[in-house]
DRENLUM-389850 format. One line per field, with one value per atom (N, C-alpha, C): atom name; x, y, z. Coordinates in nm, 2 decimals, m for minus. Each point is the difference from the previous one (the first is absolute). Layout:
BEGIN
atom: CA,...
c1: X,...
c2: Y,...
c3: Z,...
# end
This chain:
BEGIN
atom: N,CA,C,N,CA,C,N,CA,C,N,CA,C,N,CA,C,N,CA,C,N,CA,C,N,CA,C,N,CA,C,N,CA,C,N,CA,C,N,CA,C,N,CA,C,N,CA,C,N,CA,C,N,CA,C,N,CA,C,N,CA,C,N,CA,C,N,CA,C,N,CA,C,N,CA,C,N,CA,C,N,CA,C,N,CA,C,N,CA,C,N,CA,C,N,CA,C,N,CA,C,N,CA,C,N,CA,C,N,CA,C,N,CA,C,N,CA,C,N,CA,C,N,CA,C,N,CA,C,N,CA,C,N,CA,C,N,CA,C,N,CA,C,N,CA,C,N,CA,C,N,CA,C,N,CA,C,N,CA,C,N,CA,C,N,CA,C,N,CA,C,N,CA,C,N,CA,C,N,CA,C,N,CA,C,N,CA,C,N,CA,C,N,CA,C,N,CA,C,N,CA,C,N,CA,C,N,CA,C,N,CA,C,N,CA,C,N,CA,C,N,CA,C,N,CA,C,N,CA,C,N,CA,C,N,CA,C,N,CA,C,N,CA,C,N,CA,C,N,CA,C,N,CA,C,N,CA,C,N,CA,C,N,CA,C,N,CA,C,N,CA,C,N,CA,C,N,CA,C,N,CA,C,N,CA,C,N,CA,C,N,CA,C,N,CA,C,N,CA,C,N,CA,C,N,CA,C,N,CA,C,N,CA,C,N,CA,C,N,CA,C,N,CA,C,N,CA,C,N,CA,C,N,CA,C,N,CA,C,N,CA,C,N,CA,C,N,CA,C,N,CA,C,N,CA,C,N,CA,C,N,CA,C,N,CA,C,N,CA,C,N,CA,C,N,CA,C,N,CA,C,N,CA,C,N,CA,C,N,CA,C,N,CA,C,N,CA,C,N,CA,C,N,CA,C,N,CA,C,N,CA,C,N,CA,C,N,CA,C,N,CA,C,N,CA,C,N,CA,C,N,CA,C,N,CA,C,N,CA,C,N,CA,C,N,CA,C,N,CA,C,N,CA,C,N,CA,C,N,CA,C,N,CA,C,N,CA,C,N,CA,C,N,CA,C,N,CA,C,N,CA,C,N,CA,C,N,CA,C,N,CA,C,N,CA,C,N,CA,C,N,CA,C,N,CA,C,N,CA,C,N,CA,C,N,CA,C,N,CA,C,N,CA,C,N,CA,C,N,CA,C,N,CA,C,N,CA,C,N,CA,C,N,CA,C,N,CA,C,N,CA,C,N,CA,C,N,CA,C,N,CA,C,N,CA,C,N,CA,C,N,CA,C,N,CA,C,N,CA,C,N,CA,C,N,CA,C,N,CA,C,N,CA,C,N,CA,C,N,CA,C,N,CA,C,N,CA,C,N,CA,C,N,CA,C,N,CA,C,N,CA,C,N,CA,C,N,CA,C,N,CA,C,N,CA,C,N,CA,C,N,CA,C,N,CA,C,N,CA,C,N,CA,C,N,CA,C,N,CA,C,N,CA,C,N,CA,C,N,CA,C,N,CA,C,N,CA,C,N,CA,C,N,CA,C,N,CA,C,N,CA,C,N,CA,C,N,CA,C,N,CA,C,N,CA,C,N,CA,C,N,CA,C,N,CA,C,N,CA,C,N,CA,C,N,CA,C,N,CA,C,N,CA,C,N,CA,C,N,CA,C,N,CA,C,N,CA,C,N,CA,C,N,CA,C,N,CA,C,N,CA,C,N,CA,C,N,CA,C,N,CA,C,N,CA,C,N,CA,C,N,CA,C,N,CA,C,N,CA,C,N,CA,C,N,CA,C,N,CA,C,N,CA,C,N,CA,C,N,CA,C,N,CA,C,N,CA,C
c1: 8.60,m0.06,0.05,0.02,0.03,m0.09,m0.09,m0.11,0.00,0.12,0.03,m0.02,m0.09,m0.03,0.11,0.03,0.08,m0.08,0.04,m0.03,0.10,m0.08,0.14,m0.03,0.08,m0.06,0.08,m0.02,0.07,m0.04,0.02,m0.08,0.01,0.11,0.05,m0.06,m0.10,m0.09,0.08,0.15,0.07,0.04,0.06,0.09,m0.12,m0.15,m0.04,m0.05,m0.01,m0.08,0.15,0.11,0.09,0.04,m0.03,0.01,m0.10,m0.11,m0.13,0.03,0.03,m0.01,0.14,0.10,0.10,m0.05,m0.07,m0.07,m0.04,m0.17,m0.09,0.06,0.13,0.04,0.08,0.05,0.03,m0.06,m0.16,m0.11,m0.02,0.02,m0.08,m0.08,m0.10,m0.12,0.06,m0.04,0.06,m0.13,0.04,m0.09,0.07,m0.11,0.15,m0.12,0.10,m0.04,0.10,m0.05,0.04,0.11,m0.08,0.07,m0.04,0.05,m0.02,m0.13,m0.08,m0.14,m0.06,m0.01,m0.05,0.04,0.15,0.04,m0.03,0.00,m0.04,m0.17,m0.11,m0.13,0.05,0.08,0.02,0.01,0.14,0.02,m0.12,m0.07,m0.15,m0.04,m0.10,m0.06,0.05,0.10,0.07,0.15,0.02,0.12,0.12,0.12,0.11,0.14,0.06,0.12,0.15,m0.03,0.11,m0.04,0.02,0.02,0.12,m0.02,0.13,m0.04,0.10,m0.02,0.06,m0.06,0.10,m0.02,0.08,0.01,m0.06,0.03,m0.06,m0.07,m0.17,m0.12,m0.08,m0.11,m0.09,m0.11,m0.05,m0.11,0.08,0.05,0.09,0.07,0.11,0.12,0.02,0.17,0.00,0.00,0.11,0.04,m0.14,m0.04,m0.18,m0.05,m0.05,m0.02,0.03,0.13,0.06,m0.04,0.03,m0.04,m0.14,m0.10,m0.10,m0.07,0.05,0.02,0.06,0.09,0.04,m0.10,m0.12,m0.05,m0.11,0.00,m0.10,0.02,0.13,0.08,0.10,0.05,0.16,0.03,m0.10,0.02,0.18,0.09,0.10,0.00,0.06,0.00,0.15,0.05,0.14,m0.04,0.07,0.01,0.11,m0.11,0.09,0.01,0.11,0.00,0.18,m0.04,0.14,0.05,m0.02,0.06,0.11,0.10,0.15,0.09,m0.07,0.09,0.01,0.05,0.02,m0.14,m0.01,m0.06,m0.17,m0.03,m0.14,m0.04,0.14,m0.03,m0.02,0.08,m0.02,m0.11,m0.08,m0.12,m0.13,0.01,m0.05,m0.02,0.06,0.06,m0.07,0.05,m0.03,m0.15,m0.07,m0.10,m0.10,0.04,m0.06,0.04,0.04,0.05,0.08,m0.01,0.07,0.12,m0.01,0.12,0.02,0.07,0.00,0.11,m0.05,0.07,m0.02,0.13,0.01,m0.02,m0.06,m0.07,0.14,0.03,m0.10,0.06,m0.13,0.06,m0.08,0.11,m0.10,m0.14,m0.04,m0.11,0.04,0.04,0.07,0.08,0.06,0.04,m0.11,m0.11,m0.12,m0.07,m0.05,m0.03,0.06,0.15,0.08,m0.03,0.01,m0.05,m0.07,m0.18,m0.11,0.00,0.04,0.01,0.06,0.16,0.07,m0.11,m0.04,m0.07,m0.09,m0.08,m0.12,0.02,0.15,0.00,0.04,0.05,0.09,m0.13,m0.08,m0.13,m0.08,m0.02,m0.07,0.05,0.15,0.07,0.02,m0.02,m0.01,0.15,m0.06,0.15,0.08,0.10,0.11,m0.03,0.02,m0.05,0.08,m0.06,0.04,m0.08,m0.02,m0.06,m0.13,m0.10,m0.12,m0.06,m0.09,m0.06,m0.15,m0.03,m0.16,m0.08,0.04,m0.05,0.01,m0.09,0.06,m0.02,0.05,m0.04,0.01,m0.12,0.04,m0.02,0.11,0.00,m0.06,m0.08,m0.08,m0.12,m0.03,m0.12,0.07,m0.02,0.03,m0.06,0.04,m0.11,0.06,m0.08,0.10,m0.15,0.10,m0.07,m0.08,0.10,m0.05,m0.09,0.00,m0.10,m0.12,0.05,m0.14,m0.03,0.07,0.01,0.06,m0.04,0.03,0.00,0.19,m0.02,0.07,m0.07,0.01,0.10,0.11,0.06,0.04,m0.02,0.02,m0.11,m0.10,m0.13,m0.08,m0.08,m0.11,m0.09,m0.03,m0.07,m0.16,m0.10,m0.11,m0.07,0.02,m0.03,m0.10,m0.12,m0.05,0.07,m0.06,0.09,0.01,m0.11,0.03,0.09,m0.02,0.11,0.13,m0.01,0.22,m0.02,m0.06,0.03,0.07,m0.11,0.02,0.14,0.00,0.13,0.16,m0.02,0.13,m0.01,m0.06,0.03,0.03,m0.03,0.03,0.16,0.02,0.16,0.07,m0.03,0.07,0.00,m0.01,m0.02,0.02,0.10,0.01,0.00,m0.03,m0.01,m0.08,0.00,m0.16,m0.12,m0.06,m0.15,m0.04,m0.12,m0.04,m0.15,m0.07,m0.13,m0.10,m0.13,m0.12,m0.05,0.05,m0.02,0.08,0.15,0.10,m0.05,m0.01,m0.07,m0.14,m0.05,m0.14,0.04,0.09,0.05,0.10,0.02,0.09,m0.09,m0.09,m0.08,m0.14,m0.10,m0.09,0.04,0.13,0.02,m0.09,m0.04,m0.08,m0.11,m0.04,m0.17,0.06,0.03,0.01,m0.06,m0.14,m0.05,m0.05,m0.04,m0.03,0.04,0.19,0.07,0.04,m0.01,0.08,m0.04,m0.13,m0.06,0.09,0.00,m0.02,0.18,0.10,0.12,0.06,m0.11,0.06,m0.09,m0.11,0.00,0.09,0.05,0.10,0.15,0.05,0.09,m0.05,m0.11,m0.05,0.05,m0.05,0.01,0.13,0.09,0.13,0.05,m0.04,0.10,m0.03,m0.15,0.00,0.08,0.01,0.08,0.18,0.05,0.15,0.05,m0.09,0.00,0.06,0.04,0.05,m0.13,m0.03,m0.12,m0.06,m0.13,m0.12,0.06,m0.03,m0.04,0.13,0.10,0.16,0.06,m0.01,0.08,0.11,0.09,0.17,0.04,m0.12,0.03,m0.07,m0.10,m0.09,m0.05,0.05,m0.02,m0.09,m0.14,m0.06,0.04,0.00,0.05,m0.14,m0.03,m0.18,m0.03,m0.12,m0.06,0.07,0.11,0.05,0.05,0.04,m0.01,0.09,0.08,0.11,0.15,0.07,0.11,0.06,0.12,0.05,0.15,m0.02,0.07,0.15,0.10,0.10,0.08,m0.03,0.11,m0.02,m0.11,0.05,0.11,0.03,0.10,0.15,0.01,0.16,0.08
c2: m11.09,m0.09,m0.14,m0.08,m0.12,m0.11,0.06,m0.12,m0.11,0.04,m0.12,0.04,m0.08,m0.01,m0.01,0.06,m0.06,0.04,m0.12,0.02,0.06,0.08,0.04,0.00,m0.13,m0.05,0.09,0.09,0.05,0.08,0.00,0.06,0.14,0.03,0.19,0.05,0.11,0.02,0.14,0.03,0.09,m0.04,m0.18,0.00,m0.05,m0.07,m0.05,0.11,0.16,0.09,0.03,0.01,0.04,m0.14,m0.10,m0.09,m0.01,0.07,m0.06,0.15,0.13,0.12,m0.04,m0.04,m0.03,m0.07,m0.14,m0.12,0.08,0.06,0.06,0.14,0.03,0.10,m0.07,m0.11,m0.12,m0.05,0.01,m0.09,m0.13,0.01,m0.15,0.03,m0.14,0.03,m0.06,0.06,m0.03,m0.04,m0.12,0.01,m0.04,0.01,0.00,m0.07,m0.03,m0.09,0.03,0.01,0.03,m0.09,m0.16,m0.10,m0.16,m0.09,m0.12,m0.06,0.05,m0.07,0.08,0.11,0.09,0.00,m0.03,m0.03,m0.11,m0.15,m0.09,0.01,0.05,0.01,0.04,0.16,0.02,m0.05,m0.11,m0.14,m0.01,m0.10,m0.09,0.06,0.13,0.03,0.09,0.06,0.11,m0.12,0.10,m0.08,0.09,m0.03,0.12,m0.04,0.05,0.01,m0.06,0.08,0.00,0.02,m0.01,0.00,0.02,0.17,0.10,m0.06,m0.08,m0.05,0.00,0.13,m0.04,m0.09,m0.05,m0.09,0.04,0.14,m0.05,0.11,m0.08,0.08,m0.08,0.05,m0.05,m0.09,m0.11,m0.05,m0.12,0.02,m0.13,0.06,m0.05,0.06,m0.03,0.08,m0.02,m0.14,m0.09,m0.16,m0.09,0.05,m0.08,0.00,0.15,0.02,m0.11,0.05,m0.05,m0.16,m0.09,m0.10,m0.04,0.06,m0.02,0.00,0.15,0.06,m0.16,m0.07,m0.06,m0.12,m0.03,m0.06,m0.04,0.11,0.06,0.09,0.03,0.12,m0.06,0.07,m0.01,0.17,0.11,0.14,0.03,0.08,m0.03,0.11,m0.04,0.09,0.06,0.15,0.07,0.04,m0.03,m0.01,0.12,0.09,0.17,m0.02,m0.03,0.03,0.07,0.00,0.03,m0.09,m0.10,m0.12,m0.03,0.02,m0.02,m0.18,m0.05,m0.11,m0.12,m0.03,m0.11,m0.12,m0.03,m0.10,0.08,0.10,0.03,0.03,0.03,m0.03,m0.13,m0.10,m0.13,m0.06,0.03,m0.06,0.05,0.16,0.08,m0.06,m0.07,m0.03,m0.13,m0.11,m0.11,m0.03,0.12,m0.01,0.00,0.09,m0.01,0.17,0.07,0.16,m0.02,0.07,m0.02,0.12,0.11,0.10,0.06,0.02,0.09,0.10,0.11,0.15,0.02,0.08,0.05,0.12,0.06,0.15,0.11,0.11,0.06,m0.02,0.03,m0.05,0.11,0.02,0.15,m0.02,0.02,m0.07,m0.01,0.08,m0.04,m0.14,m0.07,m0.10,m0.14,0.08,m0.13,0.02,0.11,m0.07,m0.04,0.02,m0.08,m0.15,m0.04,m0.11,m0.08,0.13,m0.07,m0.05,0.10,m0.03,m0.13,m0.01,m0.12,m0.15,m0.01,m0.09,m0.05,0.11,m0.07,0.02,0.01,m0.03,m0.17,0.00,m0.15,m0.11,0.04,m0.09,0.00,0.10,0.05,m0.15,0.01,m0.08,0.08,0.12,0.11,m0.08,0.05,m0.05,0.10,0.02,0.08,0.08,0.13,0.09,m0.02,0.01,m0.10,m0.07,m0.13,m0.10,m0.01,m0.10,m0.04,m0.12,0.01,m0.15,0.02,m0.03,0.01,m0.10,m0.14,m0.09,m0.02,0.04,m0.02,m0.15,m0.08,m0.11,m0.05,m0.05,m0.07,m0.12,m0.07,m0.16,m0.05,m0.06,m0.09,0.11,0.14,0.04,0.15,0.05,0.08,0.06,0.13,0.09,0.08,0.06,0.06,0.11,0.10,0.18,0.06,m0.08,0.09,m0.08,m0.12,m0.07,m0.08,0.09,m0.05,m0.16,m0.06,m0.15,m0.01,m0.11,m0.06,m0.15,m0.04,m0.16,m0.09,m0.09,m0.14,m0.10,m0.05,m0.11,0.08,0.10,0.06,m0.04,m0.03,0.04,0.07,0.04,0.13,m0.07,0.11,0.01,0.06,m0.05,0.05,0.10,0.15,0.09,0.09,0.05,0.13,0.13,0.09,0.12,0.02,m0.03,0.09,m0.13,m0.12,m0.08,0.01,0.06,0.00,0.17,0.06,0.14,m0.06,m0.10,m0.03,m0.10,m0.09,m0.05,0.05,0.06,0.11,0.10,0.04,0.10,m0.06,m0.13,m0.08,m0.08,m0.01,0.00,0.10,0.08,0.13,0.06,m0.07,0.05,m0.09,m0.17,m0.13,0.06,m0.11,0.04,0.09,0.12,0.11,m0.04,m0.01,0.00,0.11,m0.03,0.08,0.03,0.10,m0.02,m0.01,m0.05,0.02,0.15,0.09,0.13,0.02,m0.05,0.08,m0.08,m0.14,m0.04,0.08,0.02,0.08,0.11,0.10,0.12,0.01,m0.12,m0.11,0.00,m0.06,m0.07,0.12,0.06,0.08,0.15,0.04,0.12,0.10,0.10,0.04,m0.07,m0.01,m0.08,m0.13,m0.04,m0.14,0.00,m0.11,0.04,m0.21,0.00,m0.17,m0.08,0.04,m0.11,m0.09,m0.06,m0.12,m0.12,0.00,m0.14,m0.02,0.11,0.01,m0.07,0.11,m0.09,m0.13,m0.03,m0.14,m0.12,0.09,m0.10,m0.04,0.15,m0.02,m0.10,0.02,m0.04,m0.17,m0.06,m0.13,m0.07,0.10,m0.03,m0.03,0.13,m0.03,m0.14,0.01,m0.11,m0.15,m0.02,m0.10,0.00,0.12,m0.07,0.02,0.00,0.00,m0.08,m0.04,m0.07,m0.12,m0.08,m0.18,m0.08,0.06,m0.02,0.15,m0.03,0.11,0.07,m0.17,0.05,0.05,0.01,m0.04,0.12,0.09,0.09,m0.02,0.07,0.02,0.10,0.12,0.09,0.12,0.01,0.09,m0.01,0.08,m0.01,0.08,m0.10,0.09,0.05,0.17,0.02,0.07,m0.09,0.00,0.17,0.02,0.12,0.16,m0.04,0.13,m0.01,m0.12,m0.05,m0.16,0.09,m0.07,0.01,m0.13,0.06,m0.15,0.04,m0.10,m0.06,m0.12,m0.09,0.02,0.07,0.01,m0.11,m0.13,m0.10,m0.07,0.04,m0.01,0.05,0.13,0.06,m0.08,0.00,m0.06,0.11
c3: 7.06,0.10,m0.01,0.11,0.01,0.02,0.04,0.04,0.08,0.06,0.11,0.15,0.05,0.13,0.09,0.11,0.09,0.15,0.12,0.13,0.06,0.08,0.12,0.17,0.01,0.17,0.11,0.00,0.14,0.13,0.11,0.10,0.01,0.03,m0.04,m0.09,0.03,m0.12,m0.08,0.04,m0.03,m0.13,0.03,m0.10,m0.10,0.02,m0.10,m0.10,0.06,m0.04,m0.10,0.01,m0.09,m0.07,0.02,m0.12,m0.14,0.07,m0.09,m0.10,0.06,m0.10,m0.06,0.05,m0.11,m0.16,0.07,m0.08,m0.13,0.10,m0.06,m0.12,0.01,m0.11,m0.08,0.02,m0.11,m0.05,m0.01,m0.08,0.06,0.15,0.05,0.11,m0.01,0.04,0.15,0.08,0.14,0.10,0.09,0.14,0.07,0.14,0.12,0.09,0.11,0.05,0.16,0.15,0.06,0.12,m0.06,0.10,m0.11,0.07,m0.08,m0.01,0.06,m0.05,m0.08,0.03,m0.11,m0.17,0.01,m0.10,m0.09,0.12,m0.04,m0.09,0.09,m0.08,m0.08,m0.07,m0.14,m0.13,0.07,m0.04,m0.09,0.08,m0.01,m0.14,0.06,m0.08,m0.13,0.00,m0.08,m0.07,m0.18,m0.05,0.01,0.05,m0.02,m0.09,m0.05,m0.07,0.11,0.09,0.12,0.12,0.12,0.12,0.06,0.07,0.09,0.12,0.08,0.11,0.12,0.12,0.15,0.08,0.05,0.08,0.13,0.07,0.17,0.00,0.01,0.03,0.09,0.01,0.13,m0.03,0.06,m0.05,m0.07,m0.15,m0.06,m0.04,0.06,m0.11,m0.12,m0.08,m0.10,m0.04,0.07,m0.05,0.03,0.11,0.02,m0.14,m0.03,m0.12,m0.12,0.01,m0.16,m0.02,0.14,m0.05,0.01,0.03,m0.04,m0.10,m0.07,m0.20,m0.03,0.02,m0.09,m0.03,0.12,m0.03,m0.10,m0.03,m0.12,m0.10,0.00,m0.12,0.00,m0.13,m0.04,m0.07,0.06,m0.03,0.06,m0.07,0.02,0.15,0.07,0.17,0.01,0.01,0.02,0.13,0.12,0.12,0.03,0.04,0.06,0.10,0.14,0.10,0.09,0.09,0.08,0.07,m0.01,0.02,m0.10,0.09,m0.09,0.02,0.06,0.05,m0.09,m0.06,m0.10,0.02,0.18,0.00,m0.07,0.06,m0.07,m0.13,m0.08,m0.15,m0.07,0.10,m0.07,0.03,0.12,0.07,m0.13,m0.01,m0.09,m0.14,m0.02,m0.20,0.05,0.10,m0.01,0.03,0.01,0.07,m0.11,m0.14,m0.09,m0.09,0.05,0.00,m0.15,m0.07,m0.16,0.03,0.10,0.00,0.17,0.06,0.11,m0.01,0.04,m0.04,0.16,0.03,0.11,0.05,0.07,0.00,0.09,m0.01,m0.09,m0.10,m0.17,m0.13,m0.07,m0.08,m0.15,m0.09,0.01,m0.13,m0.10,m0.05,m0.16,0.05,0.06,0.00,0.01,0.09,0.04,m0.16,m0.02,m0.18,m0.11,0.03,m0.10,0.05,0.16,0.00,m0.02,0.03,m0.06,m0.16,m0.05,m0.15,m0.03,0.04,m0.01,0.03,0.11,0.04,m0.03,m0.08,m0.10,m0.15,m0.06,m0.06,m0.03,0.13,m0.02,0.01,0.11,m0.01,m0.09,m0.07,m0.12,m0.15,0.04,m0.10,m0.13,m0.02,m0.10,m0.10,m0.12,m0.10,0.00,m0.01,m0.03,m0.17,0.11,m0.18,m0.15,m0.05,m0.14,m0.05,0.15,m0.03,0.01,m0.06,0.02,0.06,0.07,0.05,m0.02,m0.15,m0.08,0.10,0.10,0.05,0.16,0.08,0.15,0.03,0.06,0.07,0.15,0.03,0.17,0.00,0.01,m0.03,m0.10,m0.01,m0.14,m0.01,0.04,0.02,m0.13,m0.09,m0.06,m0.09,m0.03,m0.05,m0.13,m0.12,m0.07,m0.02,0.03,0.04,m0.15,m0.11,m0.10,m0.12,0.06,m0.08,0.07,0.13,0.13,0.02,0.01,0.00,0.14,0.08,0.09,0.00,0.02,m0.04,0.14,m0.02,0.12,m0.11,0.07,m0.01,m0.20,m0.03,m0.13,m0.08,0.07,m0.11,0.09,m0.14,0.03,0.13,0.06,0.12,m0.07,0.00,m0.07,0.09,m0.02,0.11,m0.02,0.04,m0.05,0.03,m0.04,m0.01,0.17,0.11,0.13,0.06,m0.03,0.07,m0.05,m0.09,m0.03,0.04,0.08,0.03,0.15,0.05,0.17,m0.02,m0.14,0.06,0.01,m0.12,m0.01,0.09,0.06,0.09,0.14,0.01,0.14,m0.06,m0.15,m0.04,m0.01,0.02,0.00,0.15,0.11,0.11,0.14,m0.04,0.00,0.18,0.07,0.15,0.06,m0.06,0.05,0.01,0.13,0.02,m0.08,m0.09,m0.12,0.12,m0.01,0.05,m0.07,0.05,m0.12,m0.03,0.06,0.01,m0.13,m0.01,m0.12,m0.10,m0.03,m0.10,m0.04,0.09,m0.07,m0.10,0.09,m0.10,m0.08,m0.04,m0.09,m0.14,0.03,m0.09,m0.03,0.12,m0.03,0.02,0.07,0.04,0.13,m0.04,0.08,0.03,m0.10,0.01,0.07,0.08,0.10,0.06,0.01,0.12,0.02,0.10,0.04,m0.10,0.03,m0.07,0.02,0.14,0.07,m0.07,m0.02,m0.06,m0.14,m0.07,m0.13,m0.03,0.12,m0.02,0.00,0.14,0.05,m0.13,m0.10,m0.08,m0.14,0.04,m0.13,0.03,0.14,0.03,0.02,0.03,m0.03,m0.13,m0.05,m0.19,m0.08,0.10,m0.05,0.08,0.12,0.03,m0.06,m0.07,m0.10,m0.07,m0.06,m0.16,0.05,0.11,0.05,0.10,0.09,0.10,m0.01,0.09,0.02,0.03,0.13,0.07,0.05,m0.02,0.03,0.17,0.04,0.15,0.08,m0.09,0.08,m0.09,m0.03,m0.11,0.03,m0.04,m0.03,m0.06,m0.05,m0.07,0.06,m0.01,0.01,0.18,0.11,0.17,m0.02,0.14,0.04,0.17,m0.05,0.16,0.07,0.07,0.03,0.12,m0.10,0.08,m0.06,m0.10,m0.09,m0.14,m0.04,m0.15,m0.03,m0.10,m0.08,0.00,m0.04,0.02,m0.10,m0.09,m0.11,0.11,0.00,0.07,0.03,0.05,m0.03,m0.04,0.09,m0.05,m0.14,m0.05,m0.16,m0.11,0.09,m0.05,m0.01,m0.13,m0.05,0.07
# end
């Protein structure tokens, strides 16, 4: 199993129903999504690995879409469509699209691409090697001695605030929800958690913050959670 989420935006419910049983026998957790707003709420509220994206559907299309995602993600987007013309792959890419494949295309090739794609975003080391320390800008974490450090000193954390912050570093751009934080932190038993996150995420942004009222780290994306700043990212 892979554990990686992916979306699949497309209106033909032929091809989504043969992409998702391909996915789904490769160990990924698949949802679909029929047109661009539908996908967009997914967005919002749900975290994904990747985004399979056609371009002409009803309601919003693909490129409507895409740059809307960019406004609030940086989930990496492979752009499946039949649009062969140079100008709509560049429009596509410049739009925010990390890949466009041209249909029709094998699946063994779309999951060699998914794979490729998040590994490159992932920033995974090259086997051999090790990276004991992740970092995002001056904000950095080390996994195995549970420390999280600002400007390279310790960040003074309790155990459930370095759960919420590392997992909002490990997830840089994703709207996180109070829902996934709850089953983050209490699991099943979550239950009237909202208060309980937004006071932890208060707490953290004391001890990380510039200014309280002005973050630069920690976004609230109002009415569904969190989300770790992307332009922090070196």
């Amino acid at each position: 199993m892979t554990n990686q989420r992916i979306l699949i935006v497309e209106d033909r419910i032929s091809i989504r129903t043969l992409v998702t049983d391909y996915l789904v026998q490769q160990g990924y957790e698949v949802s679909q999504a029929q047109n661009g707003i539908e996908a967009l709420k997914q967005c919002y509220t749900g975290t994904y690995d990747c985004v399979l994206l056609d371009l002409m559907m009803p309601q919003m299309d693909g490129m409507t879409f895409l740059r809307e995602l960019r406004q609030i993600s940086t989930v990496p987007v492979i752009v499946m469509s039949a649009k062969l013309e140079e100008f709509d792959k560049i429009e596509a890419l410049n739009a925010g699209a990390d890949e466009y494949i041209t249909k029709p295309v094998g699946m063994r090739e779309v999951v060699a691409r998914i794979q490729a794609i998040i590994r490159r975003v992932n920033n995974m080391p090259a086997r051999g090697h090790s990276a004991p320390q992740n970092q995002i800008n001056i904000l950095s974490f080390d996994e195995q001695r549970r420390i999280v450090f600002l400007n390279n000193k310790t960040v003074p954390l309790t155990n459930t605030e370095y759960k919420i912050i590392t997992h909002m570093l490990k997830n840089i751009g994703k709207i996180i929800t109070r829902q996934e934080f709850g089953q983050i932190l209490y699991g099943s038993d979550a239950i009237k958690i909202d208060r309980s996150i937004d006071m932890h995420i208060k707490n953290i942004r004391h001890k990380i913050e510039p200014d309280i009222e002005n973050p630069i780290y920690i976004m609230t994306v109002y009415g569904v959670g969190y989300r770790m700043n992307t332009t922090i990212v070196q």
